[in-house]
C-alpha positions in Angstrom: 12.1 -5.3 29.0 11.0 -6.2 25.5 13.6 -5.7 23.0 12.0 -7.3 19.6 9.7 -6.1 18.1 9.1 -7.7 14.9 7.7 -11.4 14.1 4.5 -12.7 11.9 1.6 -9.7 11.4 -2.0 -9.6 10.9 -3.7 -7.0 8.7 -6.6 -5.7 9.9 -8.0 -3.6 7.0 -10.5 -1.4 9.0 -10.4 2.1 10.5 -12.1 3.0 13.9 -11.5 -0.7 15.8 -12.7 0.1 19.4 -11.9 -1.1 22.8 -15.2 -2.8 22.5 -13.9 -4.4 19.8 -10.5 -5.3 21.1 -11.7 -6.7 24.3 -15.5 -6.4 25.3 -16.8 -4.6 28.3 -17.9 -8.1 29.6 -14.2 -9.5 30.8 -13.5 -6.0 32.3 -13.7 -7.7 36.0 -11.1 -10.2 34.9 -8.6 -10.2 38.0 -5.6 -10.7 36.1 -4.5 -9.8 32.9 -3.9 -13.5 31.7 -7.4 -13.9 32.2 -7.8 -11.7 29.3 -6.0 -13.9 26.8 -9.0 -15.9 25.4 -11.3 -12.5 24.7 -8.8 -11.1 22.2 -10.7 -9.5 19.1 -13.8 -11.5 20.2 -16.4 -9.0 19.1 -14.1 -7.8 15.8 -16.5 -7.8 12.7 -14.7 -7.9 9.5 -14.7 -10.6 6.4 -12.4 -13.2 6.7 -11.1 -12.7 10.2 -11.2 -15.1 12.9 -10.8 -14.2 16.4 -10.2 -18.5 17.4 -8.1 -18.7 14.7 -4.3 -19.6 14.3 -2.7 -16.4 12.6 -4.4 -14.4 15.2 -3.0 -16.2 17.7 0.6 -16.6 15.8 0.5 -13.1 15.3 2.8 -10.3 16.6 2.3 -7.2 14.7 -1.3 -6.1 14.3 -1.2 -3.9 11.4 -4.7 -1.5 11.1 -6.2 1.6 9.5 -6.8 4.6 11.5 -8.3 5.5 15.4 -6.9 2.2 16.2 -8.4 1.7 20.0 -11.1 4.8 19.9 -14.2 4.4 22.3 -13.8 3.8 25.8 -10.6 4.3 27.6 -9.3 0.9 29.6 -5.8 -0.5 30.1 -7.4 -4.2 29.2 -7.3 -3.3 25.4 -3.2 -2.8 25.5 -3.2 -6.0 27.9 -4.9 -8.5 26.0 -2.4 -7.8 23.3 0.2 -8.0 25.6 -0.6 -11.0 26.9 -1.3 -12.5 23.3 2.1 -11.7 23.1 1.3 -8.8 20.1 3.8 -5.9 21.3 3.4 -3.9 18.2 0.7 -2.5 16.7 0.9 0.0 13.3 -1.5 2.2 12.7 -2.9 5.2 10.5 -3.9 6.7 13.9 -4.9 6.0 17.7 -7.0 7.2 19.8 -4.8 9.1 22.0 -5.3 7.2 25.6 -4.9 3.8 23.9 -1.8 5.0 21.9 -0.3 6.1 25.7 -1.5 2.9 27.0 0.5 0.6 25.1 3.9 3.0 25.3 2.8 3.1 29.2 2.9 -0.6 29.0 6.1 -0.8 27.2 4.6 -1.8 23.9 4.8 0.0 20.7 2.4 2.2 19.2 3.4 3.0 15.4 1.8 5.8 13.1 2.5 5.0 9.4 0.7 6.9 6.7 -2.3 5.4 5.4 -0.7 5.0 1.9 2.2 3.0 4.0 -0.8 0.8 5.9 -2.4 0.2 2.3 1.0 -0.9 0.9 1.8 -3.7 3.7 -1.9 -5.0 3.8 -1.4 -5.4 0.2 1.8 -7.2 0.7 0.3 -9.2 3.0 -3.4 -9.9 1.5 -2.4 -13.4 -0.1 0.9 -14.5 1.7 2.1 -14.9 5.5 3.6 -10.9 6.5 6.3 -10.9 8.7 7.2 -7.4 10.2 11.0 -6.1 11.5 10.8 -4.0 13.8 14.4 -1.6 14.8 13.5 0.7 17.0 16.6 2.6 17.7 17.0 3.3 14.2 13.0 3.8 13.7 12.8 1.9 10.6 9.9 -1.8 9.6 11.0 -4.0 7.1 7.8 -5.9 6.2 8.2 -9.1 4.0 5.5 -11.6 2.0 6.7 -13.7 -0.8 9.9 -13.1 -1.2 8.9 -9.2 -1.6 9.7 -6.4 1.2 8.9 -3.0 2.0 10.7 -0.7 4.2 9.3 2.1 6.2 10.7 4.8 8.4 8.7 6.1 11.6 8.9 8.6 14.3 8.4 8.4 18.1 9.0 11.0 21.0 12.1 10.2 22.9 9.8 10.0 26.0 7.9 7.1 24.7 11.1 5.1 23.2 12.9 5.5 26.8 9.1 3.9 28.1 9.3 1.3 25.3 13.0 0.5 25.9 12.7 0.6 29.9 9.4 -2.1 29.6 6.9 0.6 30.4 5.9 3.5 33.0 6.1 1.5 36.0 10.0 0.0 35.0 11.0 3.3 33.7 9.8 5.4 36.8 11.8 2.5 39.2 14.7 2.8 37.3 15.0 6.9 38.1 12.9 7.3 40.9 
């Protein structure tokens, strides 16, 4: 069960990132999720990002534009962050199966408005962006040089009980 939430972030200023993007097709008959790890973002175009490089891989928070995780549906795009150890992800939007995919995994899924997104990716464009993360009271604290913003988001009480139970599988043995 993964109770924090928060830690260093990585902005990625784009809309529409795809599974593709987030792990290619090619590792898809990876027999374990930790072979995954190394593929993370591999095929991720965008200026001044680099998939082998240390804040992606000190990274906790991915924060992102909108249809985060659109094109094909796979459980390997919420995996590889998971076992990059990234368990939150804020976003404009998702594409719906990914967004289920990382609740169903026990990760979280947060929708901020785009002016919100702007205004941390901003915060974060020339200093190191940590993210809080308190999900019982749904509220982010996101911090850069010696500045914070502080944010305020909603999720179904079905997909915090998923989130706080450590996903589908722990939830459903913890009733069932």
């Amino acid at each position: 069960m993964k109770k924090h939430f928060g830690g260093p972030a990585i902005c990625l200023d784009r809309d529409d990132i795809n599974t593709d993007e987030i792990i290619p097709a090619k590792y898809l008959t990876e027999v374990t999720k930790e072979a995954l790890t190394p593929y993370i973002l591999e095929d991720l175009k965008l200026e001044g990002f680099d998939p082998r490089g240390q804040k992606l891989k000190n990274s906790k928070v991915v924060v992102t534009g909108g249809n985060f995780g659109c094109g094909s549906s796979r459980e390997h795009a919420p995996w590889v962050f998971e076992v990059n150890d990234i368990h939150t992800v804020i976003a404009e939007s998702y594409a719906r199966i990914f967004r289920q995919n990382m609740f169903n995994c026990g990760m979280l899924a947060i929708e901020l408005p785009k002016a919100d997104i702007a205004a941390i990716i901003a915060l974060g464009r020339d200093a190191e962006l940590e993210v809080a993360v308190d999900l019982p009271s749904r509220k982010i604290e996101a911090s850069a040089a010696g500045k914070s913003l502080s944010f305020s988001f909603d999720i179904s009480p079905f997909d915090a009980a998923l989130v706080d139970a450590g996903g589908w599988v722990e939830f459903a043995d913890s009733r069932y």
